[in-house]
C-alpha atoms as an extended CHARMM CRD file, in Angstrom:
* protein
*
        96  EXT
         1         1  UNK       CA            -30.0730000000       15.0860000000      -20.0070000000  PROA      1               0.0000000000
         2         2  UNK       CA            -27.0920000000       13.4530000000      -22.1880000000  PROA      2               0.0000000000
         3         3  UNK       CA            -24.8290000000       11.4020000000      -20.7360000000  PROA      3               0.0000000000
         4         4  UNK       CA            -22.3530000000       11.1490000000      -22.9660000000  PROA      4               0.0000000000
         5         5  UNK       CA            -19.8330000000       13.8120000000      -23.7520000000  PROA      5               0.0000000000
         6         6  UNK       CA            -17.4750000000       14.5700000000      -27.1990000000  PROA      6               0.0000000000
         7         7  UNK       CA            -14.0640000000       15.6240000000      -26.4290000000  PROA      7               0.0000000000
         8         8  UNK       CA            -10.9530000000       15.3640000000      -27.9230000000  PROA      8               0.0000000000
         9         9  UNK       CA             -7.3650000000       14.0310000000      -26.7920000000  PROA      9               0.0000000000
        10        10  UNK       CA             -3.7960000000       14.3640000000      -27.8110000000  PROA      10              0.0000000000
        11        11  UNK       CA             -2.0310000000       11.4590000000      -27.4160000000  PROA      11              0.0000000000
        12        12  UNK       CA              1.7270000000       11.3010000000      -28.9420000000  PROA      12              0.0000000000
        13        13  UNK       CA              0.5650000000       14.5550000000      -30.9620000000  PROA      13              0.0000000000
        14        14  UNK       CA             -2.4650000000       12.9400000000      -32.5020000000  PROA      14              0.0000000000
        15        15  UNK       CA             -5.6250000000       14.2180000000      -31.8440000000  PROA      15              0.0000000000
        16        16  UNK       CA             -8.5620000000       11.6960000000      -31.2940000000  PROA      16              0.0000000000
        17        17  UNK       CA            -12.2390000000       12.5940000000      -30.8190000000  PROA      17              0.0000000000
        18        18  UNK       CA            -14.0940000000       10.4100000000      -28.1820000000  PROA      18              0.0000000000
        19        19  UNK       CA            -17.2330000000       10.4440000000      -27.1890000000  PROA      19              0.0000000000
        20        20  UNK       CA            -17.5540000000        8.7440000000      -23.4560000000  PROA      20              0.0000000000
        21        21  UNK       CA            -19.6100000000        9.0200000000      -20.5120000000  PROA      21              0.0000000000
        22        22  UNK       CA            -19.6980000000       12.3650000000      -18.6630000000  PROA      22              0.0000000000
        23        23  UNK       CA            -18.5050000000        9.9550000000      -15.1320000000  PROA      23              0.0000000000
        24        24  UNK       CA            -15.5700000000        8.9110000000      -17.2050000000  PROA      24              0.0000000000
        25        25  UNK       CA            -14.2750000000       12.6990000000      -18.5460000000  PROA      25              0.0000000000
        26        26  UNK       CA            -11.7240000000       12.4110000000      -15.5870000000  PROA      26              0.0000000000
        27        27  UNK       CA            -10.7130000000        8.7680000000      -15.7990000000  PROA      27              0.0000000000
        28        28  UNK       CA             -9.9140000000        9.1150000000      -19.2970000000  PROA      28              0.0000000000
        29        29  UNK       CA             -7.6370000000       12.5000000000      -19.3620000000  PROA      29              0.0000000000
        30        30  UNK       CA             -5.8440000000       11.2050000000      -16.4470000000  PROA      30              0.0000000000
        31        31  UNK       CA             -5.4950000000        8.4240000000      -18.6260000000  PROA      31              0.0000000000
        32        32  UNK       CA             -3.9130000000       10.0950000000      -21.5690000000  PROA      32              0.0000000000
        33        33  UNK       CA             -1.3430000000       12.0440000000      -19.4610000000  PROA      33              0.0000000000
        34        34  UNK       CA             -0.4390000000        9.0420000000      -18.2970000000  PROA      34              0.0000000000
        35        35  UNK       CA              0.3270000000        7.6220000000      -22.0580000000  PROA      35              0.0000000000
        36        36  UNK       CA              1.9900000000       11.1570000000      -22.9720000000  PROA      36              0.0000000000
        37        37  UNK       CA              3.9710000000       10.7210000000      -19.8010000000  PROA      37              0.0000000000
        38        38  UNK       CA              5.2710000000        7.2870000000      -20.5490000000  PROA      38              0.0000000000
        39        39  UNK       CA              5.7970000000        8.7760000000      -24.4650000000  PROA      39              0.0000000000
        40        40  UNK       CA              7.8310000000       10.9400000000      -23.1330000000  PROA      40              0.0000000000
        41        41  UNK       CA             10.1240000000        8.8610000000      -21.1220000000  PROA      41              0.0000000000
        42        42  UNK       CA             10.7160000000        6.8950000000      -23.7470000000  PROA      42              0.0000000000
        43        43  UNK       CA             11.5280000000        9.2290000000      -26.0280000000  PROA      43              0.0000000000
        44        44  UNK       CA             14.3200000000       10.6270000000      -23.7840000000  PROA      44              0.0000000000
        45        45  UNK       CA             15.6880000000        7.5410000000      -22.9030000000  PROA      45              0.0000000000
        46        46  UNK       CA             15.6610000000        5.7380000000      -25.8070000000  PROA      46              0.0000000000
        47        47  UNK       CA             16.7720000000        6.6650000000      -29.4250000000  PROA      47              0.0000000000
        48        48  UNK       CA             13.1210000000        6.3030000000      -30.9710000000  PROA      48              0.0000000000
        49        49  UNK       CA             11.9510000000        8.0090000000      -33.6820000000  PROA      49              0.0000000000
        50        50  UNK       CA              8.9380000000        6.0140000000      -34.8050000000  PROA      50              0.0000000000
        51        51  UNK       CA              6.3160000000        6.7530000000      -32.3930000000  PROA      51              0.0000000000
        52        52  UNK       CA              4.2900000000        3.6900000000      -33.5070000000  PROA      52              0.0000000000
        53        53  UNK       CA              7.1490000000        1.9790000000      -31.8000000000  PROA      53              0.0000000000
        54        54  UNK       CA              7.3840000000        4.2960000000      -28.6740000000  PROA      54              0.0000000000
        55        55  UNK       CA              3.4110000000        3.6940000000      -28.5610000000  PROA      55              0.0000000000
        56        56  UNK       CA              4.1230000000        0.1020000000      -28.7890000000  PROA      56              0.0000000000
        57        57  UNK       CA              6.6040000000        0.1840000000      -25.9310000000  PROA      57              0.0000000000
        58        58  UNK       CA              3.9770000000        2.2680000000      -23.9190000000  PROA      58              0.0000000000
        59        59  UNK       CA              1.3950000000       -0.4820000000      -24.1530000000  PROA      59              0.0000000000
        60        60  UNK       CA              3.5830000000       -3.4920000000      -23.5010000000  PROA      60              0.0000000000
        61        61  UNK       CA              3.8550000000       -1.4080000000      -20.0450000000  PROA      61              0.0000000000
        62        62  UNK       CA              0.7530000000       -1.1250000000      -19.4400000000  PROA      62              0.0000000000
        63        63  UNK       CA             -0.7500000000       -4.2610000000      -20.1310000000  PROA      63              0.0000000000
        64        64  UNK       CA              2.3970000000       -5.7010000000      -17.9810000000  PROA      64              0.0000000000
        65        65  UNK       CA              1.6100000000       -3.0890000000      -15.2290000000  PROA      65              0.0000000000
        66        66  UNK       CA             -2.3360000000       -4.1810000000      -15.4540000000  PROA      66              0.0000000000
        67        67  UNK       CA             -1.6640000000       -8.0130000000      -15.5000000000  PROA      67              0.0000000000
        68        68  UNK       CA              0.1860000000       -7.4090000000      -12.5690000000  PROA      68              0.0000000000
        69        69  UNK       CA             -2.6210000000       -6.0910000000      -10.9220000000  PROA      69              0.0000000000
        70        70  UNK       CA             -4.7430000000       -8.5060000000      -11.9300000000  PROA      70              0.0000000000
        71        71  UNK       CA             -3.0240000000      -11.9090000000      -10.4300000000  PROA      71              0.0000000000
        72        72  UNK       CA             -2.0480000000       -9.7420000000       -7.1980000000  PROA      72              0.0000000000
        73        73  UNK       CA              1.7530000000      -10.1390000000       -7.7770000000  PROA      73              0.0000000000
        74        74  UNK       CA              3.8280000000       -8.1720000000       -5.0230000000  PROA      74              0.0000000000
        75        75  UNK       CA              5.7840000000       -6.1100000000       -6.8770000000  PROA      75              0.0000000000
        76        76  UNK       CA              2.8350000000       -3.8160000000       -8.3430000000  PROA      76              0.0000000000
        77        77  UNK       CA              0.8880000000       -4.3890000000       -5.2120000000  PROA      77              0.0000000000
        78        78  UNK       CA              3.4950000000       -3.4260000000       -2.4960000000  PROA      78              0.0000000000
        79        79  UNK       CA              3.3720000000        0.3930000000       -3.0900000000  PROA      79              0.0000000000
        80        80  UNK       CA             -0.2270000000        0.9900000000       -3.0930000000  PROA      80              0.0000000000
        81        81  UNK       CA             -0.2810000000       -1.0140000000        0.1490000000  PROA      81              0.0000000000
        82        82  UNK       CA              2.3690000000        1.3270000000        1.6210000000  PROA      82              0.0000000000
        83        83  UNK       CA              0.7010000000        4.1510000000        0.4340000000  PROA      83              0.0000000000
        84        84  UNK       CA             -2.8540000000        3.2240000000        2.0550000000  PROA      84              0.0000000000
        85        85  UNK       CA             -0.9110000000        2.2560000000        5.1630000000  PROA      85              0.0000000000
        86        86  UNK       CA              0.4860000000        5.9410000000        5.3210000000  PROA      86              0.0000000000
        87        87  UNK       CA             -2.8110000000        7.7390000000        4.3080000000  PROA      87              0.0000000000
        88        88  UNK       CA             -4.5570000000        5.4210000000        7.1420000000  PROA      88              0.0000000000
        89        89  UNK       CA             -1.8760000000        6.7040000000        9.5830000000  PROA      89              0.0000000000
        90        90  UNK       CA             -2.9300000000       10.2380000000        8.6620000000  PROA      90              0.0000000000
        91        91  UNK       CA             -6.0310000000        9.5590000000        9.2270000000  PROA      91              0.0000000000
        92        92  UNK       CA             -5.8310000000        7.9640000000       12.8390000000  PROA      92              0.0000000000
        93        93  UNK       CA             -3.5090000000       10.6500000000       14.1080000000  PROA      93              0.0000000000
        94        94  UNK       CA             -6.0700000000       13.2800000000       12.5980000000  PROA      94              0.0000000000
        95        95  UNK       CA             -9.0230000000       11.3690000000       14.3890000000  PROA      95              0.0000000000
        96        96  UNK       CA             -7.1950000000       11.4730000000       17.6420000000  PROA      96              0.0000000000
């Protein structure tokens, strides 16, 4: 059986064809909504019209947001401690 899988994606209106690994078909489109998410923030907040530059943007945030992750810093790590925290309290109070 293949493992691999050809799709296509639309990121900032510009289709790409992929071919991945069927385990990563959900990893990757969450992935791209994320970039045409962060597109369109931009885009409404800023006055943009090159979207090399809005794609630019985009990955400075990203990479910033990943190194972040990376050396542990606070900032990025604080909320997904919080939200473990409450999803642990969910779970202890459904256990109970």
């Amino acid at each position: 059986m293949d493992q691999t899988l050809k799709i296509k994606v639309n990121i900032a209106q510009r289709v790409y064809p992929l071919t991945i690994r069927r385990d990563e078909e959900e990893r990757v489109r969450k992935a791209v909504a994320a970039i045409n998410e962060a597109v369109k923030r931009f885009e409404e907040r800023y006055a943009v019209s090159d979207k090399q530059d809005v794609l630019a943007m985009c990955t400075l945030q990203f990479a910033t947001q990943y190194l972040g992750l990376k050396r542990g810093e606070e900032g990025v790590i604080a909320p997904l401690e919080e939200a473990l925290k409450g999803l642990e309290e969910q779970l202890d109070a459904a256990l109970k």
